[in-house]
KELOBA-200387 format. One record per residue: residue in three letters; y, z, x of N, C-alpha, C, O in turn. Coordinates in pm, 1 decimal, decimal comma. Example, Ala and Ser with C-alpha at 12.3 -4.5 7.8 and 13.67 -1.06 7.14 Angstrom:
<rs>
[r ALA [-569,0 780,0 1319,0] [-450,0 780,0 1230,0] [-330,0 780,0 1320,0] [-331,9 846,5 1423,6]]
[r SER [-225,0 708,0 1285,0] [-106,0 714,0 1367,0] [3,0 787,0 1290,0] [113,8 803,9 1340,9]]
</rs>
This chain:
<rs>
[r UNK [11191,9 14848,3 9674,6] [11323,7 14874,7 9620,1] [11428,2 14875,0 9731,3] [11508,8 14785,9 9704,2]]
[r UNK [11468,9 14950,2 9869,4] [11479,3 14925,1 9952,4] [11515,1 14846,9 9985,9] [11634,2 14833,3 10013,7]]
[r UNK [11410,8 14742,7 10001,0] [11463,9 14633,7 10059,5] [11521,3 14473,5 9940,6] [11552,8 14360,6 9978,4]]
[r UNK [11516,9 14512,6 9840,1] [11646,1 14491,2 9781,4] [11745,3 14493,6 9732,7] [11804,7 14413,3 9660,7]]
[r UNK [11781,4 14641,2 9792,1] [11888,6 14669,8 9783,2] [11961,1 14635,6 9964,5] [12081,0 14647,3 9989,9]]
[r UNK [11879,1 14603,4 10043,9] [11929,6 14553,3 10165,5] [11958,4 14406,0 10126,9] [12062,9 14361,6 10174,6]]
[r UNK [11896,8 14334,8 10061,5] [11929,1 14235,9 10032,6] [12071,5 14185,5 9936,0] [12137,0 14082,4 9920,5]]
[r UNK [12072,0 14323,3 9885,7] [12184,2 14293,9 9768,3] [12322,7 14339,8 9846,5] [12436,5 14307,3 9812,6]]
[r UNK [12274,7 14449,6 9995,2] [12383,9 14457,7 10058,8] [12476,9 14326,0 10133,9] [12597,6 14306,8 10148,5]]
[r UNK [12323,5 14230,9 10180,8] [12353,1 14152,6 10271,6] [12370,9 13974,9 10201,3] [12363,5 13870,3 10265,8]]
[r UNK [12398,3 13993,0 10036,4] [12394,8 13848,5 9981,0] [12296,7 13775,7 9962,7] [12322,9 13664,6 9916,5]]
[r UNK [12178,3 13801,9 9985,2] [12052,9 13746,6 10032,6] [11960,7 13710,8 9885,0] [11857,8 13757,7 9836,3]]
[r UNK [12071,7 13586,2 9838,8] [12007,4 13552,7 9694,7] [11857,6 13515,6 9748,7] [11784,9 13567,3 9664,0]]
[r UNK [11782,4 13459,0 9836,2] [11720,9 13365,4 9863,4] [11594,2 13500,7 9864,0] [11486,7 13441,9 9852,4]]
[r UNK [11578,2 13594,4 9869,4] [11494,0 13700,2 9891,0] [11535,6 13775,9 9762,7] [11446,8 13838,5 9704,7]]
[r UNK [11644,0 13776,7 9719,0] [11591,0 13865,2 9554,1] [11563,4 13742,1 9446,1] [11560,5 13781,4 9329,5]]
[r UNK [11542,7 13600,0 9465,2] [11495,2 13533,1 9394,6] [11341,6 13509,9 9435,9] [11270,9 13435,7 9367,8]]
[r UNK [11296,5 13570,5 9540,4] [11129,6 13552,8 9557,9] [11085,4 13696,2 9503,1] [10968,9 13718,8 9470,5]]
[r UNK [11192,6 13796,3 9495,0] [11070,4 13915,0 9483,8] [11117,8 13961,4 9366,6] [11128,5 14080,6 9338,1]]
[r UNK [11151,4 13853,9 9286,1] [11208,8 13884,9 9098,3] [11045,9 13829,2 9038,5] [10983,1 13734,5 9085,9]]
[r UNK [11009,6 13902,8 8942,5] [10885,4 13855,7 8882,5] [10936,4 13669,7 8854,2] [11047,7 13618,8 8840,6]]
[r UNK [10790,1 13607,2 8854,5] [10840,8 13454,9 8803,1] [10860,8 13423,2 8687,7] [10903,4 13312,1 8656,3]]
[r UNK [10827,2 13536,7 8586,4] [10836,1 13528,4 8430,7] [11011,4 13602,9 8411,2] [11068,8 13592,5 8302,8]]
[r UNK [11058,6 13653,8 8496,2] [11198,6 13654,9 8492,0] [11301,7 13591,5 8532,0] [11420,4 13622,1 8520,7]]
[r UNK [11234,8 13467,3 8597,4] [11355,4 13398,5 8664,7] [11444,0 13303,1 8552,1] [11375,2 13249,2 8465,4]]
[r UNK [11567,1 13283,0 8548,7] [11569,6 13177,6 8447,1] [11729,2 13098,4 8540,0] [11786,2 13126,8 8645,3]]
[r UNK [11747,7 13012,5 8453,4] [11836,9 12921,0 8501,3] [11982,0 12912,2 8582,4] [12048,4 12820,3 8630,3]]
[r UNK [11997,7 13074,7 8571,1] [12144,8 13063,1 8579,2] [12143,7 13233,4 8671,9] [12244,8 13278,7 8725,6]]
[r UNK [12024,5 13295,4 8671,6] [11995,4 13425,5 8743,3] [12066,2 13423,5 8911,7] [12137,9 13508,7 8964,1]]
[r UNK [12020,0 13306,5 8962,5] [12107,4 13325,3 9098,3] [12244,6 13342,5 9113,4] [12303,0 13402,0 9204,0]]
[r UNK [12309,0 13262,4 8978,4] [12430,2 13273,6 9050,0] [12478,9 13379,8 8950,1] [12592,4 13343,0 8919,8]]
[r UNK [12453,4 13480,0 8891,3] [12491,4 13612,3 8772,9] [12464,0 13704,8 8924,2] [12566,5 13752,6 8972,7]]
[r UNK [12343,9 13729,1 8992,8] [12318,6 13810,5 9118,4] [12390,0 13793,5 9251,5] [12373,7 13887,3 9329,5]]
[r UNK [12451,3 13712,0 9285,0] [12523,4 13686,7 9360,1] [12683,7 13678,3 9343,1] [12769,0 13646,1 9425,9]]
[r UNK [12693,2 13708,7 9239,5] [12840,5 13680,7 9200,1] [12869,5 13877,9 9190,3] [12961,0 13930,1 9253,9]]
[r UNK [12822,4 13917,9 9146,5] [12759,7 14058,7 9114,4] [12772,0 14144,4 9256,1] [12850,5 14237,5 9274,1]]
[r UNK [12651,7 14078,6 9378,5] [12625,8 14113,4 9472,5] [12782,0 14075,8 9562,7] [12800,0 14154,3 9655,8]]
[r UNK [12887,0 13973,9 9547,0] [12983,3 13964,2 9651,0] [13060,4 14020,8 9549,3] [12978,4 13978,0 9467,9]]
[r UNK [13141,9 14077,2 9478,7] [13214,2 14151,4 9362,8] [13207,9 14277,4 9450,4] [13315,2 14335,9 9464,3]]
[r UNK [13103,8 14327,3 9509,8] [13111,3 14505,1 9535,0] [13084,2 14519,5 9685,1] [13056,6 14431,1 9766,1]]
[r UNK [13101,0 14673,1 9706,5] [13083,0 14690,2 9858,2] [12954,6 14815,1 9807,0] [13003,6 14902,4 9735,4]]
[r UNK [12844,3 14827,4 9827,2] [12721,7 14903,5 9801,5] [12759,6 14987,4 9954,3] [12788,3 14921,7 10054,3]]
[r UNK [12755,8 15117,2 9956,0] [12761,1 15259,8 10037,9] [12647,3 15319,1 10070,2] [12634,0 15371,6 10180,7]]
[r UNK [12525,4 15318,5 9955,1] [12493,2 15463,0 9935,9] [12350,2 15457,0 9823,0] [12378,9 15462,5 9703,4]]
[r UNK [12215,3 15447,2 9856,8] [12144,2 15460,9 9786,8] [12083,2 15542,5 9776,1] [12036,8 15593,5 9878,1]]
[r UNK [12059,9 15582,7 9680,4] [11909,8 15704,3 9681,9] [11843,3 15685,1 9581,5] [11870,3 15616,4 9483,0]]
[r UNK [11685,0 15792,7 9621,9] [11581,8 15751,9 9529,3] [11521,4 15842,9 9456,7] [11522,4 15955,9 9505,5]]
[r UNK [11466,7 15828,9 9350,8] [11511,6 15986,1 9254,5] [11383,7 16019,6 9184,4] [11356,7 16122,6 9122,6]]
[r UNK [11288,8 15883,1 9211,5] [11155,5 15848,9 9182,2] [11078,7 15744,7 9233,6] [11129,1 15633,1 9221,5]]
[r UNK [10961,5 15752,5 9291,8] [10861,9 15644,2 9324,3] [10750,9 15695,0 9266,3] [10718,7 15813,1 9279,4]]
[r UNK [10660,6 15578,4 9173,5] [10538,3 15616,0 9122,6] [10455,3 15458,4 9139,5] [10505,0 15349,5 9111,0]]
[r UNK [10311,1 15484,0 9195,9] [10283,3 15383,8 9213,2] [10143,6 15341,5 9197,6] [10054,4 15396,6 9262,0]]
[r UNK [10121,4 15249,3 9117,7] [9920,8 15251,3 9069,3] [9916,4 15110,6 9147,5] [9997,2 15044,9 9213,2]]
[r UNK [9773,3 15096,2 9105,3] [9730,2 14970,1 9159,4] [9793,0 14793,6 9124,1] [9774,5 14695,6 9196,4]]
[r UNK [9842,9 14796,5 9037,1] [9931,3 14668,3 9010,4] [10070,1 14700,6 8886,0] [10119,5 14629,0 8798,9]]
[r UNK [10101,7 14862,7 8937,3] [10219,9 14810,9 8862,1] [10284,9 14971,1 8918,0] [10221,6 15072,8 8946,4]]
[r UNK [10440,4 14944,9 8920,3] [10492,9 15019,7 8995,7] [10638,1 15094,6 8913,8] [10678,7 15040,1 8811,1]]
[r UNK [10698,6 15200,6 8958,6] [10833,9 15201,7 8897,6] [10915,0 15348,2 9007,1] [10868,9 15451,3 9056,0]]
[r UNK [11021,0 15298,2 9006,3] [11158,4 15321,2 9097,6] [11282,5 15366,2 9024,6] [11346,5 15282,7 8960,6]]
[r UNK [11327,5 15512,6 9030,3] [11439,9 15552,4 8993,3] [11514,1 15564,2 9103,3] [11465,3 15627,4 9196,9]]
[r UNK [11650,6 15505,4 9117,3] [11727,9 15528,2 9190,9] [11899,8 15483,9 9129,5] [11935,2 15444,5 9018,4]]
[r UNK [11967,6 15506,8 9236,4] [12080,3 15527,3 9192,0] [12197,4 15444,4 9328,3] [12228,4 15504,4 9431,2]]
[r UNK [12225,5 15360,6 9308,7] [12285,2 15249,7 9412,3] [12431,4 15287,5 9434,2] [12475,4 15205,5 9353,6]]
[r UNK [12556,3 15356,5 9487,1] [12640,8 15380,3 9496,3] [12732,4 15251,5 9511,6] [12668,7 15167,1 9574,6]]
[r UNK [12849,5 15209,0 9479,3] [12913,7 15103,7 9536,3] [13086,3 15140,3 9483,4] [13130,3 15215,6 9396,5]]
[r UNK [13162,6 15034,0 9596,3] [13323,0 15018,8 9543,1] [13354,0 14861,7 9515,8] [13323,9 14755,1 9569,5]]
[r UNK [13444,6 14912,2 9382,6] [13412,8 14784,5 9306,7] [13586,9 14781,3 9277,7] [13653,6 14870,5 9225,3]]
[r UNK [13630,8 14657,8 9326,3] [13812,0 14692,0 9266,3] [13881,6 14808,3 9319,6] [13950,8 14871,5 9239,8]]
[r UNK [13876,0 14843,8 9428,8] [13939,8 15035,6 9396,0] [13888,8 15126,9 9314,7] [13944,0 15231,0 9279,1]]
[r UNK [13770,9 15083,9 9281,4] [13685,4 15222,2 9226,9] [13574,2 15246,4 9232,3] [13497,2 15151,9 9249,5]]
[r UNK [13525,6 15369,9 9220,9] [13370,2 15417,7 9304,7] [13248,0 15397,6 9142,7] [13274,7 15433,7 9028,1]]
[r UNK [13174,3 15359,0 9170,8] [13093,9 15324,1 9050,1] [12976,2 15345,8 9111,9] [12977,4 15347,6 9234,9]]
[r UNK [12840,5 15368,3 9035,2] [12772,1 15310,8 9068,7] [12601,8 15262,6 8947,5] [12596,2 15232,7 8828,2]]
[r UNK [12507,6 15274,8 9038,9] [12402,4 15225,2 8886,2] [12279,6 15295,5 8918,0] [12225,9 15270,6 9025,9]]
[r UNK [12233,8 15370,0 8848,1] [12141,2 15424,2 8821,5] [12041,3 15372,8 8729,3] [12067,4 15414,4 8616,4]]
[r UNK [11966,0 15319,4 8730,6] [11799,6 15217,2 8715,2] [11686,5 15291,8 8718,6] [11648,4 15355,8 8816,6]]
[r UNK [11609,6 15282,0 8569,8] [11466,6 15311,7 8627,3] [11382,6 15121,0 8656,1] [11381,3 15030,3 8573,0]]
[r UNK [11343,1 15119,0 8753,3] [11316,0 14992,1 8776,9] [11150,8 15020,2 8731,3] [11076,1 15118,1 8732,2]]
[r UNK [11137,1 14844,2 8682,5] [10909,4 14876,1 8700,7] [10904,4 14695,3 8790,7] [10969,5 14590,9 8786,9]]
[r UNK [10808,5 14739,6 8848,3] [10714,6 14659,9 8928,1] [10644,8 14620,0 8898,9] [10594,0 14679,9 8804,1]]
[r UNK [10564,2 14476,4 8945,7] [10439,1 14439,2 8907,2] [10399,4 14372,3 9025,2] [10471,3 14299,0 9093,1]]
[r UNK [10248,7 14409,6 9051,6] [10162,1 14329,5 9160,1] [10094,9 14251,9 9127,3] [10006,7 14290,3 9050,4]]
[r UNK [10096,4 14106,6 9163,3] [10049,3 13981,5 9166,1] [9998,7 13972,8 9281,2] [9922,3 14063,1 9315,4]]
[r UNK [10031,7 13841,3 9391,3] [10030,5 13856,9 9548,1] [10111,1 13918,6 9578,3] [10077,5 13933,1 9695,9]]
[r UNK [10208,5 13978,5 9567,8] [10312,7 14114,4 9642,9] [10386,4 14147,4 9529,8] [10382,6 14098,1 9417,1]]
[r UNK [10472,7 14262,2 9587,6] [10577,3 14343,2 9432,8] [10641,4 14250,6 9408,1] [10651,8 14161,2 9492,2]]
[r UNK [10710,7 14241,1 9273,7] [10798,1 14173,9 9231,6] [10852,6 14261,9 9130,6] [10771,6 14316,6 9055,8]]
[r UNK [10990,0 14287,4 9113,9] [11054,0 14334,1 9033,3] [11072,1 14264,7 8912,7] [11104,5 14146,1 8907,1]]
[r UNK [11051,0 14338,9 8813,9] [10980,7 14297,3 8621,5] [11078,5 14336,4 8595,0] [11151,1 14240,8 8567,5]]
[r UNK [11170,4 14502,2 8578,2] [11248,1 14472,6 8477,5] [11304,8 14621,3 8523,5] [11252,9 14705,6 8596,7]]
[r UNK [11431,2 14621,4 8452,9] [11476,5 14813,8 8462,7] [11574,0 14829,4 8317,8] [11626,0 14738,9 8252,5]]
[r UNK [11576,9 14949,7 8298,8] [11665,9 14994,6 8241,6] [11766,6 15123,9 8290,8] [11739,0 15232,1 8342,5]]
[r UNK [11885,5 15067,0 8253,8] [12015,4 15117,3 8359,3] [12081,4 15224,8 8292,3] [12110,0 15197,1 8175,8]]
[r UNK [12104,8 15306,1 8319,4] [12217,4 15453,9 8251,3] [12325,4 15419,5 8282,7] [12355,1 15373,5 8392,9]]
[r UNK [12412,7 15440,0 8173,5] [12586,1 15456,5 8154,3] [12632,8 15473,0 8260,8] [12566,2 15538,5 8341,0]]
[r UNK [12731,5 15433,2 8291,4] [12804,2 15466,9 8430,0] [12954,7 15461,7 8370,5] [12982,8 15380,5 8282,4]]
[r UNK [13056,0 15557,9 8426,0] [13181,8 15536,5 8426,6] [13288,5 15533,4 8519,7] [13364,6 15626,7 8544,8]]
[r UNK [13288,9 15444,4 8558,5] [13366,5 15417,6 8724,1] [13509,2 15502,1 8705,1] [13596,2 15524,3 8620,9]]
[r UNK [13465,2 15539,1 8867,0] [13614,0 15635,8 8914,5] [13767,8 15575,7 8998,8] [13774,7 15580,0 9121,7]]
[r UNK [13860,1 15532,6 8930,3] [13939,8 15491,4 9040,4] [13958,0 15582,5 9162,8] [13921,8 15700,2 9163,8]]
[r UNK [14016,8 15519,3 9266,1] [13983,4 15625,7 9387,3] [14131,3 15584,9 9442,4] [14161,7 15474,9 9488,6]]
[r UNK [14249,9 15743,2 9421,1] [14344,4 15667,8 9519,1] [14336,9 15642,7 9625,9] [14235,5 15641,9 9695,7]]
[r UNK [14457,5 15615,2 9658,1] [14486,7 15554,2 9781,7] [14439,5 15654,9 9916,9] [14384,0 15617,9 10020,3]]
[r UNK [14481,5 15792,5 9877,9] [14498,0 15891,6 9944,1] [14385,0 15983,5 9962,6] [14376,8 16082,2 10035,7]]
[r UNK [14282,3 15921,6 9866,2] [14166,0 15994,4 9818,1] [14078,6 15985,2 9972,1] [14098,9 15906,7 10064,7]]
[r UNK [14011,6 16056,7 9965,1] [13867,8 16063,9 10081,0] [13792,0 15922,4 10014,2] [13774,0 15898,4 9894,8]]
[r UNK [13753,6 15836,1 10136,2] [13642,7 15731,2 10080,0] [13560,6 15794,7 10084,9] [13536,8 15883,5 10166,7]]
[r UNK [13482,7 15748,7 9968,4] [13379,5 15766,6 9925,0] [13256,6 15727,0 9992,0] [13144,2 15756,3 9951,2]]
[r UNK [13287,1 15645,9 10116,8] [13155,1 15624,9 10234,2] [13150,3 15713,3 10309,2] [13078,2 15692,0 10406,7]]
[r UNK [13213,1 15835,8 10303,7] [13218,1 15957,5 10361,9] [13256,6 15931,6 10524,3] [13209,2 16007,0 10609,3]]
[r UNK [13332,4 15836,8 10556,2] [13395,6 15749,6 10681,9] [13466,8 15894,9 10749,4] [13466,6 15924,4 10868,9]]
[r UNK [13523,8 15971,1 10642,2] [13565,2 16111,9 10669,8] [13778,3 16052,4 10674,3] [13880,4 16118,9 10691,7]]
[r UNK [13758,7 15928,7 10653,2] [13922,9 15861,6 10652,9] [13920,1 15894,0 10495,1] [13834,6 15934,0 10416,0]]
[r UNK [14095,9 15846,0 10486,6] [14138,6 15862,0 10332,1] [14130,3 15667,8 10277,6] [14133,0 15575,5 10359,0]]
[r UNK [14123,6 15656,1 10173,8] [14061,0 15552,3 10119,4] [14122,2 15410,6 10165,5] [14071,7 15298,5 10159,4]]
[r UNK [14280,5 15463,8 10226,2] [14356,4 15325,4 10253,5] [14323,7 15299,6 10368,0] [14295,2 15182,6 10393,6]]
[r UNK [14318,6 15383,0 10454,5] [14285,2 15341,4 10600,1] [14153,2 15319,9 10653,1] [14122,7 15290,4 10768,6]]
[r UNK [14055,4 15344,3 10521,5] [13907,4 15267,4 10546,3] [13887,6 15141,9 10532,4] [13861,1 15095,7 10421,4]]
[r UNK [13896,0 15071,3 10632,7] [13893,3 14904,8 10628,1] [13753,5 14846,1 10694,5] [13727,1 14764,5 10782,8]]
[r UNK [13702,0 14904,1 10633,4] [13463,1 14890,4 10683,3] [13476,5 14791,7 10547,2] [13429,5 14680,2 10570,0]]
[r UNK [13530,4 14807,7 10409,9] [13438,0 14803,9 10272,4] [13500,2 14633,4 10302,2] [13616,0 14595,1 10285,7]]
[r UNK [13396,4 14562,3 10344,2] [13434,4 14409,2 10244,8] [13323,1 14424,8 10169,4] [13248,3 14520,8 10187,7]]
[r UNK [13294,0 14307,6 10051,9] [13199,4 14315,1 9956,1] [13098,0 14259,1 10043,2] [13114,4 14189,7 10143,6]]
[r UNK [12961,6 14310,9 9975,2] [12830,4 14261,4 10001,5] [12792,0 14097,0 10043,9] [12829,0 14005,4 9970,5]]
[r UNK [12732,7 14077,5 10139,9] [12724,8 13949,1 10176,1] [12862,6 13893,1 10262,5] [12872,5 13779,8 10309,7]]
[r UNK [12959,0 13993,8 10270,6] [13081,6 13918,1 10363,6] [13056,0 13953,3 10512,4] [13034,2 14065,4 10558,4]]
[r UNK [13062,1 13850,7 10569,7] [13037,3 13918,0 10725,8] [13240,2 13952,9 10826,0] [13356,6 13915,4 10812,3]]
[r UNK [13170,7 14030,1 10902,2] [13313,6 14063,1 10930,4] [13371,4 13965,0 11051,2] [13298,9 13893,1 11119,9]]
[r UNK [13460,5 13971,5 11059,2] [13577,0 13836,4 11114,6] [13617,0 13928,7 11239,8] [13699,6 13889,0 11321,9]]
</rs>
């Protein structure tokens, strides 16, 4: 899980399309995950569950991100399946209701700056200039 959510930090369609089960891949999945993945700036993960048997797995966590000027984020119970390595099968996601964040507000990357003068957040997959 982990490490695709490093991947989803860093754009890295090419690694969440190998470790997506192959019975989930379909035609148009890369570019819905990547469009998704450069849209947000991801902060902040945590993990709220790991349970794990011999070929099948599942992951609660909760992915923090800023999306537009506002703090959102997604909370997933994910499941796993072992073939030759994990591959992520499937999740189901809880409600979320994104927070606008003023200007003046504390970022929410806990930078300890107020939200305008935090200039870290480009979206996922942007490298900095």
């Amino acid at each position: 899980m982990r490490s695709r959510y490093s991947a989803y930090c860093l754009g890295d369609s090419c690694y969440l399309i190998a470790t997506l089960a192959p019975a989930q891949r379909k035609e148009d999945c890369e570019e819905n995950i990547m469009a998704f993945a450069k849209s947000v700036h991801f902060y902040q993960l945590s993990i709220s569950l790991a349970e794990q048997q011999e070929t099948e797995g599942k992951v609660k966590f909760t992915a923090n991100f800023i999306y537009d000027q506002k703090q959102d984020h997604i909370t997933e119970l994910s499941h796993f399946i072992y073939l030759d390595r994990w591959y992520y099968q499937s999740g189901t996601l809880d409600s979320t209701i994104a927070v606008k964040i003023g200007r003046n507000d504390p970022c929410p990357c806990q930078s300890g700056k107020k939200f305008k003068h935090c200039t870290s957040h480009k979206t996922s997959g942007q490298t900095s200039v």
